[in-house]
PyMOL Python script that loads the backbone (N, CA, C, O; Angstrom):
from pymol import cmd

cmd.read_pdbstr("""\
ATOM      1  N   UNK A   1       6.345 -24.667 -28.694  1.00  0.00           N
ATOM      2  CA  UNK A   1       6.520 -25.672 -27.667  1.00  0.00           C
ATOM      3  C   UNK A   1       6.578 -24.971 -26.314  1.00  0.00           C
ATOM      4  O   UNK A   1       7.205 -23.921 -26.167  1.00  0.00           O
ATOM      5  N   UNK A   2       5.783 -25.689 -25.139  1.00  0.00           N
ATOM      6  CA  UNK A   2       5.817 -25.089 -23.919  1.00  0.00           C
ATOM      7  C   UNK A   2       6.366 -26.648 -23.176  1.00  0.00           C
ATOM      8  O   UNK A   2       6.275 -27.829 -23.508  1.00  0.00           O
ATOM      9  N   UNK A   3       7.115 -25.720 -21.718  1.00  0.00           N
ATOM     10  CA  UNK A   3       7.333 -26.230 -20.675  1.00  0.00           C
ATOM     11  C   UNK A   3       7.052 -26.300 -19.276  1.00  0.00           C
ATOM     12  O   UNK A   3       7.447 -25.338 -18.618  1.00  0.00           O
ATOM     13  N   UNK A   4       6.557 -27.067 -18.771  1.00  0.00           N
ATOM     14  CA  UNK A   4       6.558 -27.198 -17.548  1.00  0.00           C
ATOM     15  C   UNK A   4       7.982 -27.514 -16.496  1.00  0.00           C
ATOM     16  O   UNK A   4       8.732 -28.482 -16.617  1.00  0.00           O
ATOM     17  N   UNK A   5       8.067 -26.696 -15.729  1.00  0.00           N
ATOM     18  CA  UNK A   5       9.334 -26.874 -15.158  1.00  0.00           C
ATOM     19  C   UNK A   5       9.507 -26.998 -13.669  1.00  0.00           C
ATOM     20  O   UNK A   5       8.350 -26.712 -13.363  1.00  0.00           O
ATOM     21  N   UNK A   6      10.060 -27.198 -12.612  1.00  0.00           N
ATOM     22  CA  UNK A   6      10.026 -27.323 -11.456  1.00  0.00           C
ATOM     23  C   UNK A   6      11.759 -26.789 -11.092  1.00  0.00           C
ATOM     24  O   UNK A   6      12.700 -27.303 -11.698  1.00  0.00           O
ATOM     25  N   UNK A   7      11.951 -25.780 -10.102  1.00  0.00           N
ATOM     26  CA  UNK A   7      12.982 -25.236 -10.002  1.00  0.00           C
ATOM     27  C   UNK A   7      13.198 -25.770  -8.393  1.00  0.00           C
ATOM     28  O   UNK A   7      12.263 -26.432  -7.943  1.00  0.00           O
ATOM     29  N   UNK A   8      14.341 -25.533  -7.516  1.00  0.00           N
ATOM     30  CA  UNK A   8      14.702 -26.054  -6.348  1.00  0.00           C
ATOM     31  C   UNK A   8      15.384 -24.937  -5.654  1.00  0.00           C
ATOM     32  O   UNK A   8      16.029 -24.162  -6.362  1.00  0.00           O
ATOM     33  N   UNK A   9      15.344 -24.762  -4.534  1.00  0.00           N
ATOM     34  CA  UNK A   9      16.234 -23.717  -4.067  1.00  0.00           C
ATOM     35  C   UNK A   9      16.802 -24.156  -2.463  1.00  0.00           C
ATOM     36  O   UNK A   9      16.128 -24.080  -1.436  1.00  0.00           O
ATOM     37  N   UNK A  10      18.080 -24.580  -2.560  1.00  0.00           N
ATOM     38  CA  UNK A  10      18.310 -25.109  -1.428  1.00  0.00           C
ATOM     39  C   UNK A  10      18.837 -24.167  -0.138  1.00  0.00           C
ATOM     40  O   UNK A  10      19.282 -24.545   0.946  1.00  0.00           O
ATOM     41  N   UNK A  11      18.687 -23.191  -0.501  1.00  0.00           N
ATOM     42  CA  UNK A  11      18.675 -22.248   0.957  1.00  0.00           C
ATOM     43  C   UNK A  11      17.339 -22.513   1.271  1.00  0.00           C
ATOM     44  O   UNK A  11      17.294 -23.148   2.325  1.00  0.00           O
ATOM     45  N   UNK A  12      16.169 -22.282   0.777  1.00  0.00           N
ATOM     46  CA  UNK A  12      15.116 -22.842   0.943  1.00  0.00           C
ATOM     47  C   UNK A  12      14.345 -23.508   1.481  1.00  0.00           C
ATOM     48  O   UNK A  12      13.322 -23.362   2.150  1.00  0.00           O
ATOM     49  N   UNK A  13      15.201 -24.606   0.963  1.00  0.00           N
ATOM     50  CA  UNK A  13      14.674 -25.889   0.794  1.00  0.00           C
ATOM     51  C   UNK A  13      13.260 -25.548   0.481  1.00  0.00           C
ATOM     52  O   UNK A  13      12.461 -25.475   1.414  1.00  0.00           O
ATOM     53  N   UNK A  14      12.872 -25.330  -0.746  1.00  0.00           N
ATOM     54  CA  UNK A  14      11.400 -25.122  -1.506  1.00  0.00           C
ATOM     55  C   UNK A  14      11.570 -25.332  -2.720  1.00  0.00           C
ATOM     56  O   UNK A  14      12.704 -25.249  -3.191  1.00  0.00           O
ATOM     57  N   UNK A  15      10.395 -25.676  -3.568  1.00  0.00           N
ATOM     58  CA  UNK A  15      10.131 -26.136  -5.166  1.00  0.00           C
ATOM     59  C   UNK A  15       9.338 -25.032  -5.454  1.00  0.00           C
ATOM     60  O   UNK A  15       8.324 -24.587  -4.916  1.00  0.00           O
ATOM     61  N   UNK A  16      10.096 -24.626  -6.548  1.00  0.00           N
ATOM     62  CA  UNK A  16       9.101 -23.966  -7.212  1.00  0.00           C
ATOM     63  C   UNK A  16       8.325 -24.437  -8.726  1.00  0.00           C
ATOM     64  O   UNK A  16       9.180 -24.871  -9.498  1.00  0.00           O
ATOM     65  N   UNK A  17       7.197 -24.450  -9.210  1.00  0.00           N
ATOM     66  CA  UNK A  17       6.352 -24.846 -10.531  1.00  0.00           C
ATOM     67  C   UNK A  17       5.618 -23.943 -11.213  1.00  0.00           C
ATOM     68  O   UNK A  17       4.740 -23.194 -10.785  1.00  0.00           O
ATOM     69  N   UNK A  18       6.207 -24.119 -12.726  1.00  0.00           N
ATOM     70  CA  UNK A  18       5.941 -23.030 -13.609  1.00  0.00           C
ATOM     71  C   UNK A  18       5.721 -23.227 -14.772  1.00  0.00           C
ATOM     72  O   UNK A  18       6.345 -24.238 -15.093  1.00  0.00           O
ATOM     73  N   UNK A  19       5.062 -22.741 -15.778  1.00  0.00           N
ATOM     74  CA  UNK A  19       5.232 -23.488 -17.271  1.00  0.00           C
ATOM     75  C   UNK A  19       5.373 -21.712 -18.221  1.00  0.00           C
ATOM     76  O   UNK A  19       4.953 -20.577 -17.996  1.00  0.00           O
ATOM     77  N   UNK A  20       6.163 -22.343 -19.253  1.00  0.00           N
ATOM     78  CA  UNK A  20       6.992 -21.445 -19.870  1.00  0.00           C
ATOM     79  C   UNK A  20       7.303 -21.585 -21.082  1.00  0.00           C
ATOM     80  O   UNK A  20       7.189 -22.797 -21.267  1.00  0.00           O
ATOM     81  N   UNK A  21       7.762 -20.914 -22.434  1.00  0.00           N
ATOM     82  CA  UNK A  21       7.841 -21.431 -23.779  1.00  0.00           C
ATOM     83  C   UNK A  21       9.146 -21.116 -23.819  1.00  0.00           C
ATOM     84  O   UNK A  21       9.734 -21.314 -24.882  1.00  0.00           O
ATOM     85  N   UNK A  22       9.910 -20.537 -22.634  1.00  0.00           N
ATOM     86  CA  UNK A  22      11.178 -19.854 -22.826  1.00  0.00           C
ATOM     87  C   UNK A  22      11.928 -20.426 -21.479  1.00  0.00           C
ATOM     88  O   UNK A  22      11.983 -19.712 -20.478  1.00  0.00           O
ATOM     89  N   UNK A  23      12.396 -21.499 -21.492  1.00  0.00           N
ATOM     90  CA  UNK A  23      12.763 -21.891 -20.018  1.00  0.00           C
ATOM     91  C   UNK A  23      13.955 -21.114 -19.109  1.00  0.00           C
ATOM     92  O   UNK A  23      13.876 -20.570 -18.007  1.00  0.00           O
ATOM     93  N   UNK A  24      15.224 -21.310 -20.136  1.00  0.00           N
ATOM     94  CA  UNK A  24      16.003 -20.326 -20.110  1.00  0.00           C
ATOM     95  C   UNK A  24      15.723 -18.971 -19.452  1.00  0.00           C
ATOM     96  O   UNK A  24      16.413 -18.701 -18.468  1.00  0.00           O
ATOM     97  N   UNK A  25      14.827 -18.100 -19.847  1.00  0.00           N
ATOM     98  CA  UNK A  25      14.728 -16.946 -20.174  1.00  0.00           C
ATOM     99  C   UNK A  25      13.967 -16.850 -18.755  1.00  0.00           C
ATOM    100  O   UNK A  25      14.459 -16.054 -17.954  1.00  0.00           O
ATOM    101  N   UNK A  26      12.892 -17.526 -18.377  1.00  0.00           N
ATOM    102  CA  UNK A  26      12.465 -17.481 -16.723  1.00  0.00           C
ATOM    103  C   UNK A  26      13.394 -18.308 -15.998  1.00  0.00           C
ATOM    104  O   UNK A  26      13.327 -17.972 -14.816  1.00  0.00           O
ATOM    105  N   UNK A  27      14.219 -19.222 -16.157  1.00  0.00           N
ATOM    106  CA  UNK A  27      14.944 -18.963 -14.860  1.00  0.00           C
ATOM    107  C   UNK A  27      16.113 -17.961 -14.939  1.00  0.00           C
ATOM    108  O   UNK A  27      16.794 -17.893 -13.916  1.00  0.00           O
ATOM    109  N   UNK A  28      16.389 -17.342 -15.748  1.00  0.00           N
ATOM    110  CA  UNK A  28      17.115 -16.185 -15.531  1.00  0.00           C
ATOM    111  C   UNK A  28      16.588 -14.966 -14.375  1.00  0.00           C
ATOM    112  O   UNK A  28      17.343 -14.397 -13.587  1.00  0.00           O
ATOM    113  N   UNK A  29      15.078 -14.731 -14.502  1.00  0.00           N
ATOM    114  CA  UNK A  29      14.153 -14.237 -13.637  1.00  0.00           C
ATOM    115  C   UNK A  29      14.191 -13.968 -12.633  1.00  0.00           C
ATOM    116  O   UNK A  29      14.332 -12.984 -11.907  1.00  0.00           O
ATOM    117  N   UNK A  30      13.908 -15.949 -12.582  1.00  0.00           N
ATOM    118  CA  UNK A  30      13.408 -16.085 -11.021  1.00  0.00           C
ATOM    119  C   UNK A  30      14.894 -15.937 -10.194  1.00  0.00           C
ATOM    120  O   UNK A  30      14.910 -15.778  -8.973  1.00  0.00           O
ATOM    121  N   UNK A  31      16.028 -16.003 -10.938  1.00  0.00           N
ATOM    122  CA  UNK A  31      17.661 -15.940 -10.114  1.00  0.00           C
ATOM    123  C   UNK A  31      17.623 -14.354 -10.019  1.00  0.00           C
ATOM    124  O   UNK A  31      17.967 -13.842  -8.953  1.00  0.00           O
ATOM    125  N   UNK A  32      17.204 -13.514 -11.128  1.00  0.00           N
ATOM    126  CA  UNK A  32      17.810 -12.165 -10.662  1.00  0.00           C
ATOM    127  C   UNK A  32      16.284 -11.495  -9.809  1.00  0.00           C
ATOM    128  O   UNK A  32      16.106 -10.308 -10.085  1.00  0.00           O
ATOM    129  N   UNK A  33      15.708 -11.824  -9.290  1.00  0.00           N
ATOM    130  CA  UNK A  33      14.605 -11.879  -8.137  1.00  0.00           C
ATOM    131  C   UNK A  33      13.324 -10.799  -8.928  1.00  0.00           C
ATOM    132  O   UNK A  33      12.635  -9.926  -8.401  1.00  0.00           O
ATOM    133  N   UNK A  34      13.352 -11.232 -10.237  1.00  0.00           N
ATOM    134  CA  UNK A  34      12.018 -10.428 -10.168  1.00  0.00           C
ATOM    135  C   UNK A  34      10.459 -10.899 -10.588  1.00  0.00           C
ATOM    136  O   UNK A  34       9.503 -10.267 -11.039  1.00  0.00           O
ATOM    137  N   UNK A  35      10.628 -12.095 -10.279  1.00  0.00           N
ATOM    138  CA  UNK A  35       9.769 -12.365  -9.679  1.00  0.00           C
ATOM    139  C   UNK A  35       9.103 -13.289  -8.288  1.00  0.00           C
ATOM    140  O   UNK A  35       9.472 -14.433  -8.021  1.00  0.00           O
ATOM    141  N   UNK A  36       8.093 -12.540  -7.527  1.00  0.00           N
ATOM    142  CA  UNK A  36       7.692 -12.381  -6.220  1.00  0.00           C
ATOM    143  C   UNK A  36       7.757 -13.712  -5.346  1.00  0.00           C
ATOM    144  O   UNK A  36       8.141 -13.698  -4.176  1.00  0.00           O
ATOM    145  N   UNK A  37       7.305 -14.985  -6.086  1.00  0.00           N
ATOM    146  CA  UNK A  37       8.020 -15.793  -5.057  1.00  0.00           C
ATOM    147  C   UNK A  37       9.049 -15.988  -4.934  1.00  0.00           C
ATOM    148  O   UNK A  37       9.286 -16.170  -3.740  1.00  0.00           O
ATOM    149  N   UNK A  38      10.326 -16.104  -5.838  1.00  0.00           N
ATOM    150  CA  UNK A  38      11.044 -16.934  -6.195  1.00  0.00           C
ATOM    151  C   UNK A  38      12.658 -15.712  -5.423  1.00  0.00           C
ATOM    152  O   UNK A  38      13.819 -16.010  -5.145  1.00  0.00           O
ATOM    153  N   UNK A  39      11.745 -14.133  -5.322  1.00  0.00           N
ATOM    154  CA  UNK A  39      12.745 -13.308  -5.030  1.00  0.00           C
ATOM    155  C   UNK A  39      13.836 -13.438  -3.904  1.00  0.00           C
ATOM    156  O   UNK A  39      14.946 -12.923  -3.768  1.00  0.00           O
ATOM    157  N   UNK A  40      13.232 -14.165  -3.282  1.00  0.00           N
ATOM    158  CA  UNK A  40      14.143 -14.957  -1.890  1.00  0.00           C
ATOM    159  C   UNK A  40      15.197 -15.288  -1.612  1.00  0.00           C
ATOM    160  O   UNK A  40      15.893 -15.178  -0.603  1.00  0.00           O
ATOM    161  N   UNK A  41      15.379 -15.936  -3.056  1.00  0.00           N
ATOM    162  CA  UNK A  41      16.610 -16.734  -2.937  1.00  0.00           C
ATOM    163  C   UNK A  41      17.193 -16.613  -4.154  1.00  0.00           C
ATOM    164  O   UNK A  41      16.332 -16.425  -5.014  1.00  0.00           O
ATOM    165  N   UNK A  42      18.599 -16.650  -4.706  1.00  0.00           N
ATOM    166  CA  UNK A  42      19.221 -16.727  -5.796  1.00  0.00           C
ATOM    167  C   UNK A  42      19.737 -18.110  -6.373  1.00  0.00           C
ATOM    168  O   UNK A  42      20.006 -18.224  -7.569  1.00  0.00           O
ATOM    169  N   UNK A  43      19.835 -18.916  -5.681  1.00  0.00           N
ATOM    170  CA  UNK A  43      19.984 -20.043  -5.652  1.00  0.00           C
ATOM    171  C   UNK A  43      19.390 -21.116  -6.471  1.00  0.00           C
ATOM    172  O   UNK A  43      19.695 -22.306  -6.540  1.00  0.00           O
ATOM    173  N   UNK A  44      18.203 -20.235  -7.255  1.00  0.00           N
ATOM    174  CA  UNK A  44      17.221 -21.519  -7.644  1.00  0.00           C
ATOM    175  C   UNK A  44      17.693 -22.357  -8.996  1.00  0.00           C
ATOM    176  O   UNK A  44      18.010 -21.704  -9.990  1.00  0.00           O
ATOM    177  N   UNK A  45      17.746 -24.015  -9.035  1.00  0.00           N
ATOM    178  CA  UNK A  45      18.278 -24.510 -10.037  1.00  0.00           C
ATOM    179  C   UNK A  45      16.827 -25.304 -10.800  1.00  0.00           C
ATOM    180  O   UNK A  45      15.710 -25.175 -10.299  1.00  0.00           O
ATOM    181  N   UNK A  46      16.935 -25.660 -11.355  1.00  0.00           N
ATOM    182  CA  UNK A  46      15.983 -26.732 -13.019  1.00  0.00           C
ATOM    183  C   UNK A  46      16.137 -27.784 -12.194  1.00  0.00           C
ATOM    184  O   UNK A  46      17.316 -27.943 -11.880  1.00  0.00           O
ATOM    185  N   UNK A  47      15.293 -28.662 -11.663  1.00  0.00           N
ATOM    186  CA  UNK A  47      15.346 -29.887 -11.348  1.00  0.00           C
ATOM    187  C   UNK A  47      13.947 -30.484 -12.787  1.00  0.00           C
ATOM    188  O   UNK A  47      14.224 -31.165 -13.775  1.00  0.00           O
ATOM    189  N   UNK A  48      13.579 -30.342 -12.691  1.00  0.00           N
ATOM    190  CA  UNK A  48      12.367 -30.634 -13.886  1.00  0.00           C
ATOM    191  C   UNK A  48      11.989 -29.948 -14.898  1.00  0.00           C
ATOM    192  O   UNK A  48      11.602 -28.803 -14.665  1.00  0.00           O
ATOM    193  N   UNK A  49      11.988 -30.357 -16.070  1.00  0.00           N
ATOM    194  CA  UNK A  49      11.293 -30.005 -17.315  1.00  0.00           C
ATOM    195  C   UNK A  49      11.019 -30.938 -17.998  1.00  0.00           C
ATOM    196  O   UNK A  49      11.579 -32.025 -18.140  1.00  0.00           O
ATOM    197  N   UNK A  50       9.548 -30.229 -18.731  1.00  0.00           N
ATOM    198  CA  UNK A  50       8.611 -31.433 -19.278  1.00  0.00           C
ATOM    199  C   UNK A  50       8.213 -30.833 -20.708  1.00  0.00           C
ATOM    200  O   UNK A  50       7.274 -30.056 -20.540  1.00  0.00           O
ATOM    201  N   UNK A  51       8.539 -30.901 -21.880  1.00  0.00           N
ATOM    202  CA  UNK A  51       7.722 -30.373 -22.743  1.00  0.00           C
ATOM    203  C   UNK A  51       6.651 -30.662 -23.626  1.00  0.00           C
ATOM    204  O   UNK A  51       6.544 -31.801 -24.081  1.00  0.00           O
ATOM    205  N   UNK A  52       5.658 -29.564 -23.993  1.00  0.00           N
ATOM    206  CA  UNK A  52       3.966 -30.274 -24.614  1.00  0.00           C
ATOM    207  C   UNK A  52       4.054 -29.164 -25.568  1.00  0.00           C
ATOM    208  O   UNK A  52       4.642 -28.095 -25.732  1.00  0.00           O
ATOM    209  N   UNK A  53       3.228 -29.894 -26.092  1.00  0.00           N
ATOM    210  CA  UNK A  53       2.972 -28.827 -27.122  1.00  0.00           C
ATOM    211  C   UNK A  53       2.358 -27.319 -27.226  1.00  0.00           C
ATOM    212  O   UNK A  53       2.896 -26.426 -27.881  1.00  0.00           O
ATOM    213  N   UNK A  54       1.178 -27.173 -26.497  1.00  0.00           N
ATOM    214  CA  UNK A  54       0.692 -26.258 -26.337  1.00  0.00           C
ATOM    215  C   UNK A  54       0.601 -25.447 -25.164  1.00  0.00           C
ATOM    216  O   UNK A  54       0.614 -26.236 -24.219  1.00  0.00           O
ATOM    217  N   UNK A  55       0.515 -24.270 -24.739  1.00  0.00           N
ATOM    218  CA  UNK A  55       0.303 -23.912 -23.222  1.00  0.00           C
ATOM    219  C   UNK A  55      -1.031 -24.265 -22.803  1.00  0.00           C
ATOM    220  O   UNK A  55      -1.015 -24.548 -21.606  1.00  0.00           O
ATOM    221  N   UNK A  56      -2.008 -24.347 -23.238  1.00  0.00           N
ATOM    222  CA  UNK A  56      -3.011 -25.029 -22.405  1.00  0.00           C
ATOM    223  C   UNK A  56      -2.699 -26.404 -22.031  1.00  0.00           C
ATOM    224  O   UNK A  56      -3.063 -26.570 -20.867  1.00  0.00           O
ATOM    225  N   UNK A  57      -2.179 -27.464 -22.524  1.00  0.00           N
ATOM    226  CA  UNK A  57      -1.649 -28.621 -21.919  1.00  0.00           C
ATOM    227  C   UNK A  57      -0.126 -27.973 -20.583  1.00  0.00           C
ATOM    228  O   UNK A  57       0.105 -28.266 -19.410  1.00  0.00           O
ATOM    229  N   UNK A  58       0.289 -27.407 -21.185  1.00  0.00           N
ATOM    230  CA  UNK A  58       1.529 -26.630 -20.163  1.00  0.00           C
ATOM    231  C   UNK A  58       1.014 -26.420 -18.524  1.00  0.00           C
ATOM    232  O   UNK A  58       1.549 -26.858 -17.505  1.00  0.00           O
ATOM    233  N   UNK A  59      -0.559 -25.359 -18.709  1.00  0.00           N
ATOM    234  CA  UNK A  59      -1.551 -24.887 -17.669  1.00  0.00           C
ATOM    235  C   UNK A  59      -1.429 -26.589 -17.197  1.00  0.00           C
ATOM    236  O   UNK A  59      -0.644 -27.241 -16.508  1.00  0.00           O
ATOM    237  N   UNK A  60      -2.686 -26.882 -17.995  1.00  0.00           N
ATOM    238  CA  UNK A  60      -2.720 -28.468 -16.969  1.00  0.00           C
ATOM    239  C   UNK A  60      -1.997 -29.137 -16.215  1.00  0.00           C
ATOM    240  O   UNK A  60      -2.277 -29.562 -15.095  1.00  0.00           O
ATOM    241  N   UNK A  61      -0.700 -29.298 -17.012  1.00  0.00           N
ATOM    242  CA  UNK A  61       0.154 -30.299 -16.491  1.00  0.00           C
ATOM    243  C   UNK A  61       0.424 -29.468 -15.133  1.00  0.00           C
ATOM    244  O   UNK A  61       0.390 -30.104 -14.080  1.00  0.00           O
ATOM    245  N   UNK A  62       0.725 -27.887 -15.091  1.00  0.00           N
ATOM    246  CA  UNK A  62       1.429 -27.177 -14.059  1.00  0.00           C
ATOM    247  C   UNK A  62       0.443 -27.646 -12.882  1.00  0.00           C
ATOM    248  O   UNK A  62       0.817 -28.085 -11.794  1.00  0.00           O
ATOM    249  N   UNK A  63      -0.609 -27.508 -13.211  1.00  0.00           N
ATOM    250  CA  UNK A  63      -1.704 -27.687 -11.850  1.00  0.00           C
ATOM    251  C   UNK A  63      -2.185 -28.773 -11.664  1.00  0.00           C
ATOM    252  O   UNK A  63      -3.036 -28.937 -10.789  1.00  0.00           O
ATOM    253  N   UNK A  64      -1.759 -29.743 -12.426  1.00  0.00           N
ATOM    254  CA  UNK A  64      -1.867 -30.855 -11.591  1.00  0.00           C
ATOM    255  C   UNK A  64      -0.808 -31.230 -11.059  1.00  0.00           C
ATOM    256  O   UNK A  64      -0.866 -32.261 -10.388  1.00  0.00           O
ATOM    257  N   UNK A  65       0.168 -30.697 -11.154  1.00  0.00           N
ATOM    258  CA  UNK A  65       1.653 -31.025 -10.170  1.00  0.00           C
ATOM    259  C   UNK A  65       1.559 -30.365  -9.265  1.00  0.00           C
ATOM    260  O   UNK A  65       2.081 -30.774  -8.228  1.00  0.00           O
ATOM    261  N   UNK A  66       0.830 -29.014  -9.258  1.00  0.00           N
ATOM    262  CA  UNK A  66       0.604 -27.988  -8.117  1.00  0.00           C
ATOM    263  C   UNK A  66      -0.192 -28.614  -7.302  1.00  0.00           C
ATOM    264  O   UNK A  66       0.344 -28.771  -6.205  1.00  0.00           O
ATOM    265  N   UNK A  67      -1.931 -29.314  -7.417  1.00  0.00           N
ATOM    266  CA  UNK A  67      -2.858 -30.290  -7.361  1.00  0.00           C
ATOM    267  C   UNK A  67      -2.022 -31.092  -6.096  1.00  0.00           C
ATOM    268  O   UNK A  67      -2.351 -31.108  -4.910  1.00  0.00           O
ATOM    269  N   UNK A  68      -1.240 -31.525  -6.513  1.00  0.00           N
ATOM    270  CA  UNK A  68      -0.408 -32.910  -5.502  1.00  0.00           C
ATOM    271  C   UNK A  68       0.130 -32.429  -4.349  1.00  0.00           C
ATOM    272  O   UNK A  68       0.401 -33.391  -3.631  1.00  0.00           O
ATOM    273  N   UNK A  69       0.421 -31.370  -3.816  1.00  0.00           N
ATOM    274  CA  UNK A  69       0.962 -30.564  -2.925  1.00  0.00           C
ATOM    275  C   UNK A  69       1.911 -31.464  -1.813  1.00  0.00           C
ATOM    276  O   UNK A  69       2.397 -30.986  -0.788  1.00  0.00           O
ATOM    277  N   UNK A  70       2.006 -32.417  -2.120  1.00  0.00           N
ATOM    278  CA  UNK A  70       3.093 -32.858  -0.808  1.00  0.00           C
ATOM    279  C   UNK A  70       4.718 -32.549  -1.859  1.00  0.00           C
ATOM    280  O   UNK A  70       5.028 -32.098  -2.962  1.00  0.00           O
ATOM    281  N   UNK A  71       5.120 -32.912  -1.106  1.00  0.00           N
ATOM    282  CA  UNK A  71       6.579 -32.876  -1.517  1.00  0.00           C
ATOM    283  C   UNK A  71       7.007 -34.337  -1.674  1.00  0.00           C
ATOM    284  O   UNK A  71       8.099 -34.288  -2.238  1.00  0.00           O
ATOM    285  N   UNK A  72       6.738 -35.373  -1.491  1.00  0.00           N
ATOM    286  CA  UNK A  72       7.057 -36.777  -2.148  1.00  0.00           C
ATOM    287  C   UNK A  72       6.543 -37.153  -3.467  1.00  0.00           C
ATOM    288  O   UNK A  72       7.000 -38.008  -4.224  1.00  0.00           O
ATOM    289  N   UNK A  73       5.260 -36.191  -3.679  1.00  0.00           N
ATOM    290  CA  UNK A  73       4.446 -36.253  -5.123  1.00  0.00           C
ATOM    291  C   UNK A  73       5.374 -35.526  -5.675  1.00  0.00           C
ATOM    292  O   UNK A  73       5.812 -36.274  -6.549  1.00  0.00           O
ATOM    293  N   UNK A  74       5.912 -34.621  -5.726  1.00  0.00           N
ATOM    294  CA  UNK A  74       6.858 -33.303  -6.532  1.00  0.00           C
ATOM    295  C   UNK A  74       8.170 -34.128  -6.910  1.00  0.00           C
ATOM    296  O   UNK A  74       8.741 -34.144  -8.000  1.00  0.00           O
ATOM    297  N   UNK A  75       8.489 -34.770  -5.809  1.00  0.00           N
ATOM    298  CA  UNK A  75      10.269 -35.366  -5.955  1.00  0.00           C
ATOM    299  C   UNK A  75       9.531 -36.772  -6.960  1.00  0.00           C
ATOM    300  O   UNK A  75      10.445 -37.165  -7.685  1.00  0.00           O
ATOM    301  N   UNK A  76       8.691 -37.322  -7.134  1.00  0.00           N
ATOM    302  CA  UNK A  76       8.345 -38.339  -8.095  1.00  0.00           C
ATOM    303  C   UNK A  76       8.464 -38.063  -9.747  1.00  0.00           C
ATOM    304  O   UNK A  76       8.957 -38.656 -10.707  1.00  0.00           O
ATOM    305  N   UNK A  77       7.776 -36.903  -9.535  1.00  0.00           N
ATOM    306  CA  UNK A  77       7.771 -36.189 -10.828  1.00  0.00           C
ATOM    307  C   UNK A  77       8.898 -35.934 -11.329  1.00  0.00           C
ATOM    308  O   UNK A  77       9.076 -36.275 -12.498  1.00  0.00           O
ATOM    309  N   UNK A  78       9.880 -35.327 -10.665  1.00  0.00           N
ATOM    310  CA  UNK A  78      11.219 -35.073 -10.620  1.00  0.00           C
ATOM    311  C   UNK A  78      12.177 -36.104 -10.901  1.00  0.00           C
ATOM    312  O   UNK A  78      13.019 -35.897 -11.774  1.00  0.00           O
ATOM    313  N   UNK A  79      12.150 -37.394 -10.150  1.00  0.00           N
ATOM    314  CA  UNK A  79      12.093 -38.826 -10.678  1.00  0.00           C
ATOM    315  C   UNK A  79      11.962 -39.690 -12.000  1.00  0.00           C
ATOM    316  O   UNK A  79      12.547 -40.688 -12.420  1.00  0.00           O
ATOM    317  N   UNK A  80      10.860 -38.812 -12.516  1.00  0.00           N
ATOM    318  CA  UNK A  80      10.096 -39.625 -13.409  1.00  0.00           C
ATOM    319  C   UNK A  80       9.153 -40.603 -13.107  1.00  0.00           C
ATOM    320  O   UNK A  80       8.850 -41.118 -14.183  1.00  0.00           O
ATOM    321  N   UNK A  81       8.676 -41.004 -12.409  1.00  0.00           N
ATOM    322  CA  UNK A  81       7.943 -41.899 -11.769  1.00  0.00           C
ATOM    323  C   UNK A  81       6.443 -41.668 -11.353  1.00  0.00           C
ATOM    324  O   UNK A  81       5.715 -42.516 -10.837  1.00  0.00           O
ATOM    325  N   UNK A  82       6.014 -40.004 -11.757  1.00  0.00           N
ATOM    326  CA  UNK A  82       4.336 -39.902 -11.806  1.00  0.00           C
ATOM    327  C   UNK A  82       4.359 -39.654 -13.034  1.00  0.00           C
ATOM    328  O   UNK A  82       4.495 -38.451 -13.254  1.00  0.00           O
ATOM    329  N   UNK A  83       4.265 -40.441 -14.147  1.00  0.00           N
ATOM    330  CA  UNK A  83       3.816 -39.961 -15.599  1.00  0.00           C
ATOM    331  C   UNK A  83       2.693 -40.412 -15.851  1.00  0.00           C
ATOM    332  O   UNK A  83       2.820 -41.146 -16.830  1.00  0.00           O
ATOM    333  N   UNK A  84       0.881 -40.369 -15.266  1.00  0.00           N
ATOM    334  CA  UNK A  84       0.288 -41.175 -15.433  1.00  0.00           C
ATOM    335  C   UNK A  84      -0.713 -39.699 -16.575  1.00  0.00           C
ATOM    336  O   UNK A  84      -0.613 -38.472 -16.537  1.00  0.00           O
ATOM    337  N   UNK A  85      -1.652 -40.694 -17.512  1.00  0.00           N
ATOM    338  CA  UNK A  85      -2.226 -40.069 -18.020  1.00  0.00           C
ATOM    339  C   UNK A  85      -3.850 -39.437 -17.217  1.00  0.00           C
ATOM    340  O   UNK A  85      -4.385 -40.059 -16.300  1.00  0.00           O
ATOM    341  N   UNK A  86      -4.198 -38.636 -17.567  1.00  0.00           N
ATOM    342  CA  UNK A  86      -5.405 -37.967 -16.991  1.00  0.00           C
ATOM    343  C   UNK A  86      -5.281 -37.194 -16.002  1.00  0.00           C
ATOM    344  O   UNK A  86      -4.152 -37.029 -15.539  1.00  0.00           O
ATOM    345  N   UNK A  87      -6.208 -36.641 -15.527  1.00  0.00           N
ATOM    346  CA  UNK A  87      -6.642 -35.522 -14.451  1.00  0.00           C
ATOM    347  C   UNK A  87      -6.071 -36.208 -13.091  1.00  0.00           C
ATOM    348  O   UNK A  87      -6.210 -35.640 -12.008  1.00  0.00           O
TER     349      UNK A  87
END
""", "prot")
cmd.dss("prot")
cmd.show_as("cartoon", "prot")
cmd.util.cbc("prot")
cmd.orient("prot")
């Protein structure tokens, strides 16, 4: 099982989007800064997770949330409120 996840960092104020089979285990990561975007800030919490079955559905889903690039599309998702099927 994979996840798609969306993390928050309010020193920030930025989202971060990622998909993962180990959710746990990357945001442990992205808090102890090693990896390059996320190194910024320690702060970062789980506002979203989504799970699919496979990582190629994981890929998709990540980039089409990436795809949406505003930040009212991101907080929907976050919501629950963009669950639509397709591209």
């Amino acid at each position: 099982m994979f996840h798609v996840y969306i993390l928050y960092s309010p020193s920030l104020d930025r989202f971060y989007i990622g998909q993962t089979n180990d959710v746990a285990r990357r945001i442990f990561f992205h808090r102890a800064g090693r990896e390059t975007y996320t190194r910024r800030a320690e702060d970062w919490a789980l506002v979203f997770s989504k799970a699919v079955g496979t990582r190629g559905e994981a890929l998709l889903l990540e980039q089409r949330i990436k795809r949406s690039k505003s930040r009212k599309s991101i907080q929907r998702w976050i919501q629950g409120g963009d669950q639509r099927v397709g591209p």
